[in-house]
Every structure is written in structure tokens, then in C-alpha cells.
C-alpha positions in Angstrom: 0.0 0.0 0.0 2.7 1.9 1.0 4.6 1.8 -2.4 1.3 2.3 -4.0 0.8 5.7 -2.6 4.6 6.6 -3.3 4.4 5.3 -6.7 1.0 7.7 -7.6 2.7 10.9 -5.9 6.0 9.8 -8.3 3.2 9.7 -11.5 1.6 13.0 -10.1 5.0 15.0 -9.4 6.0 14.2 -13.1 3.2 15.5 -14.2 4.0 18.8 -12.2 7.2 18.9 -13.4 6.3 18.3 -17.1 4.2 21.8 -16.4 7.4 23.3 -15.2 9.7 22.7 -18.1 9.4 25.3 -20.7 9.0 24.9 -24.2 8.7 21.1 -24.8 4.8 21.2 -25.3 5.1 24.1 -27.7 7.7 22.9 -30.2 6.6 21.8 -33.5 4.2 24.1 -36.0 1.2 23.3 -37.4 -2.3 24.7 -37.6 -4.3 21.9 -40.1 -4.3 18.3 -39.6 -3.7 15.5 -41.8 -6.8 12.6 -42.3 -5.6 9.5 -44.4 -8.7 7.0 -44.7 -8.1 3.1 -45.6 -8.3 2.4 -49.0 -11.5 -0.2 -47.8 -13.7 2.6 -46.7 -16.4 3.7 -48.7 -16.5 7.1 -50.1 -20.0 7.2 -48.6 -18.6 6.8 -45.2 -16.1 9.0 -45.7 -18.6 11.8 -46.8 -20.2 10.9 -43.6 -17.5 11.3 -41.3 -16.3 14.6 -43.2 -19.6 15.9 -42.4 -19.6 14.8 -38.7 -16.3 16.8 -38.2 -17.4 19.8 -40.1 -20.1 19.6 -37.7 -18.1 19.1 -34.3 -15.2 21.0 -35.1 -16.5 23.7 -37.6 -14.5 23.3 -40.6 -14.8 21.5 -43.4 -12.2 18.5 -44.6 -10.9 19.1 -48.2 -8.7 16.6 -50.6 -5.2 18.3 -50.3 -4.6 18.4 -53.6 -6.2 16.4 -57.2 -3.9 13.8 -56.5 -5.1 13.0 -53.1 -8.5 11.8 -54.4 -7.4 8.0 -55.0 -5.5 7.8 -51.3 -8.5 9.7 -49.4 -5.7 12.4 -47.9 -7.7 15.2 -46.2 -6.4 18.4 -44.7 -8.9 19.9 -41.7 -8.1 23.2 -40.0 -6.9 21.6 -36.5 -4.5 22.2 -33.4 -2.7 20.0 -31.0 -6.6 19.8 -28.8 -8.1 18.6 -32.0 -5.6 16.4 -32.7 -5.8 14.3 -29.9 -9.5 14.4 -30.2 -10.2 13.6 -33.6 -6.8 10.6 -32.6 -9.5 9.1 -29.8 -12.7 9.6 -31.6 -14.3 6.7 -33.7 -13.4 8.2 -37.0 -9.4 7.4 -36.1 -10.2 3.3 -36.7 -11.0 4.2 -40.4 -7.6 6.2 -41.2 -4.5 5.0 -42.0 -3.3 8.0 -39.8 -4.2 11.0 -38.3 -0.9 13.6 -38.2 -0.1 17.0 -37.7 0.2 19.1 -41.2 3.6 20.4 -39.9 5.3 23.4 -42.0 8.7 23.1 -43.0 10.9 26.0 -43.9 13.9 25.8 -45.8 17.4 24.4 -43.2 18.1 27.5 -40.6 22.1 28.7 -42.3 23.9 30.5 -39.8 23.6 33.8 -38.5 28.1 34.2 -39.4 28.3 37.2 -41.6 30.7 35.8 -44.1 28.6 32.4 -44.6 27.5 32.9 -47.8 31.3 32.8 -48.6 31.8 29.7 -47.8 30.5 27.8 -50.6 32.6 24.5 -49.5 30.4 24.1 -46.5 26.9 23.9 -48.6 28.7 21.2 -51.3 29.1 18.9 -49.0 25.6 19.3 -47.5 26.5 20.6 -44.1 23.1 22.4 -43.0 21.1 18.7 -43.7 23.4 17.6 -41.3 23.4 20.3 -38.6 19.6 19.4 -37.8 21.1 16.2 -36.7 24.2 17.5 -34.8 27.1 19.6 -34.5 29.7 17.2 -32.5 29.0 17.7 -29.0 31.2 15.8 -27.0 33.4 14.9 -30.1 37.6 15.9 -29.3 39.3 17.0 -32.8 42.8 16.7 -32.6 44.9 19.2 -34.7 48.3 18.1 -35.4 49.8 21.1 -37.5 51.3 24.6 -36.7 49.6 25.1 -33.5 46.4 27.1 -33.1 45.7 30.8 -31.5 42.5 31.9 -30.6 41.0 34.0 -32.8 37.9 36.1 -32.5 35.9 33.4 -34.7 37.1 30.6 -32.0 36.3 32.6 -29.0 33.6 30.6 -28.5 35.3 27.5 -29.7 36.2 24.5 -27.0 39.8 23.9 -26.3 41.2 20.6 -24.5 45.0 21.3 -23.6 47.4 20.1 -26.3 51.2 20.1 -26.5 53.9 22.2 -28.6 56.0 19.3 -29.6 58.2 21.9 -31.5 59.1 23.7 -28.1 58.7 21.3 -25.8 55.9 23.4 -24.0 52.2 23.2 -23.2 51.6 26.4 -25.3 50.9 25.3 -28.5 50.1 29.1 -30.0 49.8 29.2 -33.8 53.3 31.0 -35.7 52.0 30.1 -39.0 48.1 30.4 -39.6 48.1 27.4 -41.2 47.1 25.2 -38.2 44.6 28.0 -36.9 42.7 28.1 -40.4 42.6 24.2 -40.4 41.1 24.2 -37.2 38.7 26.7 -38.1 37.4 24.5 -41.0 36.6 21.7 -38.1 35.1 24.2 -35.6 34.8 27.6 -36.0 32.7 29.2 -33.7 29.0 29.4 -35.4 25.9 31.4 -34.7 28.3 34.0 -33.1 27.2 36.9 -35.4 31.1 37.1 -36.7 33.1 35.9 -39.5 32.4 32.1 -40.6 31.4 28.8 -39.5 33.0 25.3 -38.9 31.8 21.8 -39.5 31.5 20.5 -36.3 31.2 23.8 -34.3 30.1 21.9 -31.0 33.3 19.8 -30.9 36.5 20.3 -29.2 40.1 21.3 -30.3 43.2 19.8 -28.9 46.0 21.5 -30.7 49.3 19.8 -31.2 51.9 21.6 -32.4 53.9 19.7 -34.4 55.5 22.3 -37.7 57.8 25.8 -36.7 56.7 28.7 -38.2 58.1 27.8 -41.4 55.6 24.5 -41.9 58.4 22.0 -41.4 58.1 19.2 -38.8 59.6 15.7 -37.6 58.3 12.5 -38.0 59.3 12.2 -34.5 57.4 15.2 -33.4 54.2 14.1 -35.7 54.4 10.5 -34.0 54.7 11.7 -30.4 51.8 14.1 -30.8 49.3 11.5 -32.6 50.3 8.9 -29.3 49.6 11.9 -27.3 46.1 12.5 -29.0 45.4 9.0 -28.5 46.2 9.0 -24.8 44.1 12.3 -23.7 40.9 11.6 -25.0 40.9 12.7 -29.4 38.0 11.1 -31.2 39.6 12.4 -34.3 43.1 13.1 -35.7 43.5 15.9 -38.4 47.0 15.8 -40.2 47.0 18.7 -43.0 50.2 17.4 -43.5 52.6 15.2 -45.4 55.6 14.1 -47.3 57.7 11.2 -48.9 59.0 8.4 -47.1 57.6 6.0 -45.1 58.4 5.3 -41.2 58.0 2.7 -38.9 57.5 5.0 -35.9 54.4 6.6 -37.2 53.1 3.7 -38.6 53.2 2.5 -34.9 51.9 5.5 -33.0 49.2 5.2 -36.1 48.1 2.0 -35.0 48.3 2.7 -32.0 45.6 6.0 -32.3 43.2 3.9 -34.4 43.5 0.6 -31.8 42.1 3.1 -29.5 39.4 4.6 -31.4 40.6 7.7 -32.8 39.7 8.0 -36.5 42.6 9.7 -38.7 42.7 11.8 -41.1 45.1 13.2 -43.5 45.8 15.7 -46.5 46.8 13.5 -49.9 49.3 15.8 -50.6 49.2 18.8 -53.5 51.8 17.6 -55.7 49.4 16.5 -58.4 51.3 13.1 -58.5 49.1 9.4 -58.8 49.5 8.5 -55.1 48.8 9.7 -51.7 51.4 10.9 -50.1 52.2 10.0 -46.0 50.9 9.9 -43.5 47.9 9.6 -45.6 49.2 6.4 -47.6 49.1 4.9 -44.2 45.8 1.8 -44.5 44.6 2.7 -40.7 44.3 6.7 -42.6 41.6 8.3 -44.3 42.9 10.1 -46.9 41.9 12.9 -48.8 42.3 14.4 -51.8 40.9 17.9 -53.4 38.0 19.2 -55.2 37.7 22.6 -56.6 34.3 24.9 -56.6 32.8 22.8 -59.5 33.7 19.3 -58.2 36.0 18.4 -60.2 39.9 17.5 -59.5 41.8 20.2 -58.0 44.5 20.6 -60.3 47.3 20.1 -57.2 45.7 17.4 -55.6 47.3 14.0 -55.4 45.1 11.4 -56.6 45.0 7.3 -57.3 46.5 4.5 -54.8 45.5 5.5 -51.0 43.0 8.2 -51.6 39.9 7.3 -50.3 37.5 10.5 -50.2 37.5 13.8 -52.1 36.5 16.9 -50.2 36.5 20.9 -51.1 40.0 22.3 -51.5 39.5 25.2 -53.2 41.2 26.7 -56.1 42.6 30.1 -56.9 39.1 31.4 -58.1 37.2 29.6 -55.1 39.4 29.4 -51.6 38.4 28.2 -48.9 37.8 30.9 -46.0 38.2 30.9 -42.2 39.6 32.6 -39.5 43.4 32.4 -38.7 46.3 34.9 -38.3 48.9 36.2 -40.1 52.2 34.9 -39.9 54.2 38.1 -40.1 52.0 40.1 -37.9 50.4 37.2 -35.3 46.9 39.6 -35.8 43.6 38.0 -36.8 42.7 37.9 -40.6 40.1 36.1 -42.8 42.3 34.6 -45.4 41.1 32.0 -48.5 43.8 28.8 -48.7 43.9 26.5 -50.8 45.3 22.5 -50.4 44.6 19.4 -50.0 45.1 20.8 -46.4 41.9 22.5 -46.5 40.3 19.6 -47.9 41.4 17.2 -45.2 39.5 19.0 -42.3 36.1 18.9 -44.0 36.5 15.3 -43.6 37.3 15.4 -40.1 34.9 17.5 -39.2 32.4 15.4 -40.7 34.3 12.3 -39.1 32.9 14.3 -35.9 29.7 14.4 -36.9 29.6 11.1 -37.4 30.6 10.0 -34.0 28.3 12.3 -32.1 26.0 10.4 -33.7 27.0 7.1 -32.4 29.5 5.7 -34.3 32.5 4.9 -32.7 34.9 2.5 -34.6 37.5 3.9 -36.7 36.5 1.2 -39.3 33.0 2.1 -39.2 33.4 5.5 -39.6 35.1 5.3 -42.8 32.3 3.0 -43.8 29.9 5.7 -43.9 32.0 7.6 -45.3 31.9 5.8 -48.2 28.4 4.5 -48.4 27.2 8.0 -47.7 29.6 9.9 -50.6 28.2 11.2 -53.9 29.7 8.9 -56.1 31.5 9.5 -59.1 30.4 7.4 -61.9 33.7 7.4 -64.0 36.7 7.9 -62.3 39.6 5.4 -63.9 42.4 7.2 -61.9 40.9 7.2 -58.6 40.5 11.2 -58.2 37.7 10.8 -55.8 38.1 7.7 -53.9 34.3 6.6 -52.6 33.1 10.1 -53.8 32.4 13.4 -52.9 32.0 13.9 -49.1 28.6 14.5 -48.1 28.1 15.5 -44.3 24.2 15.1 -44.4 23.7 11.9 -46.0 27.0 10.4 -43.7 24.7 11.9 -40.3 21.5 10.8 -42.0 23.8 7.0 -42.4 24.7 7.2 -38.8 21.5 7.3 -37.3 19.9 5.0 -39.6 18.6 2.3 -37.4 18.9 4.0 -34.1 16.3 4.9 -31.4 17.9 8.0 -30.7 16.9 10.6 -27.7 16.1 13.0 -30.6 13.8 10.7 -32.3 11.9 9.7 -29.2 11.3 13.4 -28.0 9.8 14.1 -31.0 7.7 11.1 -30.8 6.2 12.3 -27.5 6.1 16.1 -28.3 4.1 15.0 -32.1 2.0 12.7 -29.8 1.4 15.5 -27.2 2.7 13.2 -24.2 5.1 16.0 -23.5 2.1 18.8 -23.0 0.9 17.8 -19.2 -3.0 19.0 -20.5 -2.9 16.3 -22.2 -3.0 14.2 -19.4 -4.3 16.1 -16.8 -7.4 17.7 -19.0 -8.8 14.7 -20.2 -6.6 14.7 -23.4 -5.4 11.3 -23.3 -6.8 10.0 -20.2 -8.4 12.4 -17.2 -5.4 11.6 -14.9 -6.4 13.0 -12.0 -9.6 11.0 -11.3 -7.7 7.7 -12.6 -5.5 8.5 -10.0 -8.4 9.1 -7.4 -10.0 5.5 -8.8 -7.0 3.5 -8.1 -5.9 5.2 -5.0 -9.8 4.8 -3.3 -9.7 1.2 -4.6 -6.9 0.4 -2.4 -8.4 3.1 0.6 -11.3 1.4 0.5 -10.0 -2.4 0.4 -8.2 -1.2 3.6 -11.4 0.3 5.4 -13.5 -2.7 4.7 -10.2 -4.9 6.4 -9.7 -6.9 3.5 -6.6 -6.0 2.2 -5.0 -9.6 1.4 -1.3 -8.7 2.1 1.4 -9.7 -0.8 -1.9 -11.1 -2.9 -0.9 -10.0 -6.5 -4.8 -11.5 -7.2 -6.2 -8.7 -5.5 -4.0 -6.0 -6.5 -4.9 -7.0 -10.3 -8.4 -7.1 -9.0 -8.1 -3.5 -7.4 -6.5 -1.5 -10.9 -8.4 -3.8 -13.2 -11.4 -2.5 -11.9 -10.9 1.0 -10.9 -8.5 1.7 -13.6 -7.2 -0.5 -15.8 -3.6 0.3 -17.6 -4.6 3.7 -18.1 -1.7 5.1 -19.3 -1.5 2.9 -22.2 -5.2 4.8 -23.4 -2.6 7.7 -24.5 -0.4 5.5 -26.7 -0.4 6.0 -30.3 2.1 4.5 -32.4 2.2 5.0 -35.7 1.1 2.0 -37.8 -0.1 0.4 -34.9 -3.7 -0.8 -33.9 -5.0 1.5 -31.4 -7.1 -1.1 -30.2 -5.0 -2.7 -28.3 -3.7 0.2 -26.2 -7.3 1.4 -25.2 -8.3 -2.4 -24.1 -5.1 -2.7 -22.1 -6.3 0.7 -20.5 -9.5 0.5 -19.8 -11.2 -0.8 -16.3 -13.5 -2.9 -16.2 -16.1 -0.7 -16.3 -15.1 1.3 -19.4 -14.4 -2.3 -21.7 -18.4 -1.7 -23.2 -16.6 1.8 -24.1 -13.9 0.0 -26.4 -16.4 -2.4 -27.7 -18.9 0.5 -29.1 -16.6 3.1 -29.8 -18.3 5.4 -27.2 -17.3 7.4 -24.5 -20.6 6.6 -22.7 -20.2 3.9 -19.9 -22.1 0.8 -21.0 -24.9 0.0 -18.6 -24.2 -3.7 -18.5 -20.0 -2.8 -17.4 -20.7 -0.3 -15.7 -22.9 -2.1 -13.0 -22.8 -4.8 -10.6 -23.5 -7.1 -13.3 -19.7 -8.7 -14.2 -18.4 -8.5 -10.6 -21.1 -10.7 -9.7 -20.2 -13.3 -12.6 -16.6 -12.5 -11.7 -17.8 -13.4 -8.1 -20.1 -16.4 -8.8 -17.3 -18.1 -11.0 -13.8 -17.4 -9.0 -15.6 -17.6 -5.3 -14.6 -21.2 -5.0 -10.6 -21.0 -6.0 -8.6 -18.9 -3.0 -6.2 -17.3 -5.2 -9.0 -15.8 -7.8 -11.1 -15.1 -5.4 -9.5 -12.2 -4.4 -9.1 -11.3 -8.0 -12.9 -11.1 -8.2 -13.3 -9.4 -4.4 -10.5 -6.8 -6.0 -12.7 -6.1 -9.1 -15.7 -5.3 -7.4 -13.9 -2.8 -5.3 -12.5 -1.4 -7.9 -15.6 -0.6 -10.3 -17.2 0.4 -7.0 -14.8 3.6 -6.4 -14.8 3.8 -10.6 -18.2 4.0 -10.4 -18.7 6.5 -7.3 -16.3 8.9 -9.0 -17.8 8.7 -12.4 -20.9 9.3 -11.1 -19.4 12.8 -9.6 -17.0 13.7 -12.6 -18.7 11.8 -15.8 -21.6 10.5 -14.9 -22.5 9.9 -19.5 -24.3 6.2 -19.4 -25.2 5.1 -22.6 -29.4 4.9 -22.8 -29.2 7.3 -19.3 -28.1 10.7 -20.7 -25.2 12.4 -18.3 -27.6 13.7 -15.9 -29.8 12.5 -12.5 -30.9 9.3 -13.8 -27.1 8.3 -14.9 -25.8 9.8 -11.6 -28.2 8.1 -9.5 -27.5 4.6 -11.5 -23.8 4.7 -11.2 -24.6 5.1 -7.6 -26.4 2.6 -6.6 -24.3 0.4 -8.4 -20.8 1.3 -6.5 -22.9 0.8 -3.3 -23.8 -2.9 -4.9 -20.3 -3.6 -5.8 -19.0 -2.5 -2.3 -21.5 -4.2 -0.9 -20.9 -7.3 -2.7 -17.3 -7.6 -2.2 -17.7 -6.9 1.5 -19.9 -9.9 1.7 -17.3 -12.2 -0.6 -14.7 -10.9 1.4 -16.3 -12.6 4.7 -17.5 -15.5 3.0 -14.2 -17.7 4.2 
């Protein structure tokens, strides 16, 4: 009894605090409503039930368009209220579905001043993917010429990195180069200033690994990607590269990628048929360079290791971010162009993808691919898999997954997130279910005869007072309603699923079936109490229905349906009393 109570003032006190967060019952436009009947209904019962809402509601279904007129789609003037009514009337078993009509408007772009510039980010589909995510939680490792803070990555997160260069923990930018790369990745976004990055929610560990003249080590470059590995990158971003292969990178590469970290790396811009290293590496992604029409950038390497093509830029089209210039260390919007520019489109995308729950290096580079634009002819390998395309590689991500964004929209489209719904009668009236099953178990303990630990009598108690209520508020696309609204009826209200009504049934909602119940079970000891349960629950059903909703079919909602439900809770109380002391 005990848990009972503290399990209905849990139910009541989410309610409350569903009331208390703002904004979740008010997301999502719409002011029409979508009707689509079964094929198997007759256009003469359609007509009817047009003209029954027209009536009830006051405006008039119409055909959405001429080519609605075979699939029965209607559009009705309608918010969320007649949603959920029109969802729990009759009319709801003869539609395929009943939706809201929601308006779209074209992706939000952000508010960055210097956007529209940045033509690299829209071919590659950024802003389909941004309604998805924007790398929250993801680390980007930068292993270049260090990175300053800008004004654009002000608002840019920073993880400590490593100068391998100066052996220090200040791994400030000399070059630009390793600023503007980073920018690409995560540029602050929706700041009102300068330009935007990929995956703007990410992190940036910067690793300085090349002196202000762009050289490095491959000892440096080795040290830094084990580093990366061992505080926490998700992703590796070498804009970076050269001839010869080594055995110390190849090992620190393994080692990053046996870890988790996906790695990426610039093809190289010498225009030659292979990918240069680190890129050549297997356990690297590498990439090579598109220009502003999607073809080849004339420096890019292309052929054996290159295994995605991303914007690069060309003389005619750079590619723009926020970095610093070398000779003065002061902030400046500068267009570059390379395979090094390309590289962190990929990474920031690589991001993208493992906010969204990917988390294998192997499996990342697998939607990579499958997600790509592909290239129908391309004998030398220019493009690898393809073009990169951010939104269809997030869209691949989540294919398959339940995630948290997916199920909050359920509930919000649903209206389970909007406490009216419950509370008003929406779904379910929740407060007198709560008063039903509550007073069945008060009034099992007045009359002494709670049966302690009797799961019979427990089920007797909801299943009449109550039922599963909750489940009365389901609606799952697809899905038989049916079900839901049997499963959450009481006892009294199964007439109400049988006839399609909201009006109590007479023969439920009377003394009539707990007395079957009673006649048949009153011999076994365990369903005995099942029965005794039953009839105190449609009594305290009854009483309060009588007070709240007193609608009996035949009886009207008045005195002579109030003075029926009545008599029959005193019947039912009455009668389970007497069970109760029948040992």
C-alpha cells in the first residue's frame, strides 16, 4: 500500500514537473491536420465522417490536392486539442493516420556574416546535417602549426594540447596554417562574426607539431598522434605530409586507431598518382581535393590510397576561415587553398559522425563511403568513394537508431510531452484515474480486507478501478490503437472500447460482471480475491464517475445516470464486502 501511494505521488509529481519545463509542449508548427482513410472505406462513409467533423469542429475536410483523391488524404483546420480528439474519436479506426500538417521551412544557415562565402560548406551538405548534430562531445585533434584563438574561435572549445616543436604546453599558432585548419573543423557558429566550422560543438586539442616555417619531424608528428590517443581525441587531423615511409608513425598510427581515434590526413598537393604520408598509411583516411565545380583540383594527389574527395578550393574559389597572419600574429580572414583545406572537412564530418554514435575507426570510414556522392567514371581514382557529403553520412549514422532525438519528438508530435494532455482529459483524465485506483486500495483497507502480498487482489483493485490507463494515451504509428485502449480500460469502461463510445455501458458499468466474476472465482482462494478486488474497484470507478462523468449510454449524463452509477458502486461495495467474509 505503501509503495502504491509513493508510486502515484512519483506519476503525479511528473506531471507537475512536465508543467514546469518550458518549451517542450510548444515545439513543432502546425495549424491543419492531416486525415488519411483506408483504401477499404467507402467514399459514402467517408462523406459521412467529413460531415460529422465539419459539424463538431466547424470546418470542413478538403482533398489536399487532385492527387489525393485516390488515397483519401484530407487536410482539416486543427490544433494539437483537435488532434488528440479527432486521434481518440471513432473516425481514427477508419484512417491509415491522423498527423499534424507540420510546415517546413527551408534548413536555418547560420547567423556568421561571411557564410554565404563559404561555398565548400553547402557542397558537401552541411546544413542537412546540422539538424542532426554539430559534435557535441566529439575531441578533434589538430596536429599542425599550432592554433591561437581567434575572434571566430572565441567561442570554440579547447582541450590542452602540446607544442612538440618547443617542448611546451603552449601550443600558439606562428604560421596560420594550423589556426585556419582548425577553423574549417570548428569555428565558432551562430556567433554573429566571421564564418562557421563543420563540427562547431566539438572540441580542439591543438598539437603543435611544424615551426613557423611549416616544417616538422616525424618524430614530433608520431609523439603528438600517441599523445592524442592518450588524452581523450576522437579524431586526428594531419593537414600534413611528405615522402618516405616510417615505422614510428606507422606504430603510433596503429596505435591512435586501436584506440578509437579516427585519422585523417591531406593526400598531398603535388598533383602526383599516389597519396602521399601519413595519408598512404591503411589505418588513414585520406583525402584528396575538389575545386568549386567538383572536379579534381589541379594540385591534388590522386590514385593508390585516396579514399574520399573533399572541397579544396582553387585560386578562383578558396576556402575561408579565421586564422592569423604569420608576419604580424593579428587575426585575418584569409582564402587557402590545399589538400590541407580539404582534409579537415573530412574530419569535421568524421565528428559528426561519432556524435552520432558511431565509434569505430572502421566504421566511420564506412559511412563515409556509403554516404559519398559517387562518381560514376573515375579510372584514376580522383575521388576515392566520392564526394564527401556531411548530411547523408549523419542521416547513415543514425539509420537504425532509437535515438533521444527521435523519441522526444515522438512524444512532443503525440502531445505526451504537454501535461494537458493528461491532466485535462486529453489522453486519459489523470487525476480521477489517479483518485480511482488510489480509493480502490483506501477502501480495500477500510472494509479490512486487504489480502497482504496477494498479487490477485492487486490486479483485481486496478483492473477495476483503472485499468492500464496510461496505455489509453499511446499512439504508435502503424499500430492498432485497439489494443492500447483495451489494455487501459477498467472494467467498467471495456463496453466503451467495444462500441466506440465514450458513454459507460450500462451492462459494465454495474454490478453485473463482478457478480459473474464473483459467482465463478468464489470457490478458487487465489481468484477469489481477483474477483473481491474487481468489485472494489468498479465500485470507487463507479462512485467517481458518477461525480465527474456521470455519460451512461441509454441514461443521458444527468440525474438518472448519476443516481445509477450510484447505486451500483454501493452494490459492488457491498458485494465484495460480503465475498470478502465468505471464508
Amino acid at each position: 500500500m505503501k509503495n502504491f501511494l509513493l508510486f502515484c505521488l512519483f506519476f503525479l509529481g511528473l506531471g507537475w514537473a512536465l508543467v514546469s519545463f518550458p518549451g517542450l509542449a510548444n515545439q513543432g508548427e502546425f495549424d491543419s491536420l492531416i486525415l488519411d482513410f483506408r483504401d477499404d472505406i467507402p467514399i459514402t462513409k467517408i462523406s459521412q465522417e467529413i460531415a460529422d467533423i465539419a459539424e463538431k469542429y466547424h470546418h470542413t475536410p478538403q482533398l489536399n490536392s487532385i492527387f489525393s483523391v485516390e488515397d483519401h488524404v484530407y487536410i482539416v483546420e486543427g490544433d494539437k486539442k483537435v488532434l488528440e480528439q479527432i486521434r481518440r474519436s471513432p473516425i481514427q479506426k477508419d484512417t491509415e493516420y491522423i498527423e499534424p500538417n507540420y510546415q517546413y521551412h527551408a534548413l536555418e544557415v547560420p547567423n556568421d556574416p561571411q557564410y554565404s562565402k563559404q561555398w565548400n560548406f553547402r557542397s558537401i551538405n552541411i546544413e542537412s546535417a546540422w539538424d542532426e548534430t554539430k559534435g557535441k562531445d566529439i575531441v578533434v585533434a589538430v596536429i599542425d602549426t599550432g592554433v591561437s584563438k581567434v575572434p571566430d574561435l572565441k567561442l570554440t572549445q579547447f582541450v590542452a594540447g602540446y607544442n612538440f616543436v618547443n617542448d611546451t604546453k603552449d601550443a600558439i599558432d606562428d604560421n596560420g596554417h594550423g589556426t585556419h585548419v582548425a577553423g574549417t573543423v570548428a569555428q565558432s557558429t551562430n556567433n554573429g562574426y566571421g564564418v562557421a566550422g563543420i563540427a562547431y560543438e566539438a572540441s580542439i586539442m591543438p598539437l603543435k607539431v611544424l615551426s613557423a616555417s611549416g616544417g616538422g619531424t616525424v618524430a614530433d608528428i608520431a609523439e603528438a598522434i600517441k599523445f592524442a590517443a592518450d588524452n581523450g581525441a576522437d579524431v586526428i587531423n594531419m593537414s600534413l605530409g611528405g615522402g618516405g615511409s616510417s615505422k614510428l608513425m606507422e606504430e603510433a598510427i596503429n596505435y591512435a586507431y586501436n584506440k578509437g581515434v579516427v585519422i585523417v590526413a591531406a593526400a598531398g598537393n603535388s598533383g602526383e598518382n599516389a597519396s602521399g604520408y601519413p595519408a598512404r598509411y591503411p589505418k588513414v583516411i585520406s583525402v584528396s581535393a575538389t575545386d568549386a565545380s567538383g572536379e579534381k583540383a589541379a594540385y591534388s594527389n590522386y590514385g593508390a590510397g585516396v579514399d574520399i574527395a573533399a572541397p579544396g578550393g582553387s585560386e578562383t574559389a578558396t576556402i575561408l576561415q579565421n586564422t592569423i597572419d604569420p608576419t604580424t600574429g593579428e587575426s585575418i580572414f584569409l582564402g587557402a587553398m590545399g589538400t590541407s583545406m580539404a582534409s579537415p572537412h573530412v574530419a569535421g564530418v568524421a565528428a559528426l559522425i561519432k556524435a552520432s554514435g558511431i565509434s569505430e575507426p572502421s566504421a566511420v570510414l564506412d559511412v563515409l563511403k556509403k554516404s559519398s556522392r559517387k562518381v560514376t567514371e573515375d579510372p584514376l581514382n580522383y575521388f576515392g568513394a566520392g564526394h564527401l557529403d556531411a548530411g547523408a553520412a549523419v542521416k547513415l549514422a543514425l539509420q537504425g537508431q532509437i535515438t533521444f532525438r527521435d523519441f522526444f519528438r515522438w512524444l512532443r508530435d503525440n502531445g505526451y510531452l504537454n501535461p494537458r494532455f493528461w491532466i485535462d482529459g486529453g489522453a486519459v483524465a489523470l487525476v480521477p484515474k489517479i483518485l480511482m485506483v488510489v480509493g480502490s486500495y483506501l477502501l480495500a483497507w477500510a472494509l479490512r480486507v486487504y489480502f497482504p502480498f496477494s498479487w490477485s487482489l492487486n490486479s483485481g483493485l486496478i483492473f477495476g478501478s483503472s485499468g492500464l490507463f496510461f496505455l489509453q494515451g499511446l499512439y504508435v504509428f502503424d499500430l492498432p490503437q485497439w489494443p492500447f485502449r483495451l489494455a487501459g480500460s477498467s472494467l467498467a469502461e471495456l463496453g466503451n472500447v467495444v462500441m466506440g463510445t465514450s458513454s459507460l455501458n450500462p451492462i459494465f458499468a454495474s454490478v453485473l460482471i463482478p457478480l459473474i466474476l464473483i459467482a465463478l472465482l468464489s470457490g478458487h482462494q487465489t481468484w477469489k480475491w481477483f474477483a473481491i478486488g474487481s468489485c472494489l474497484g468498479v465500485a470507487v470507478c463507479l462512485g467517481i464517475s458518477a461525480v465527474i462523468d456521470p455519460a451512461v449510454w441509454g441514461l443521458g449524463a444527468g440525474t438518472m445516470a448519476r443516481s445509477f452509477l450510484g447505486a451500483n458502486a454501493l452494490l459492488c461495495v457491498a458485494l465484495g464486502y460480503l465475498a470478502s467474509k465468505d471464508q
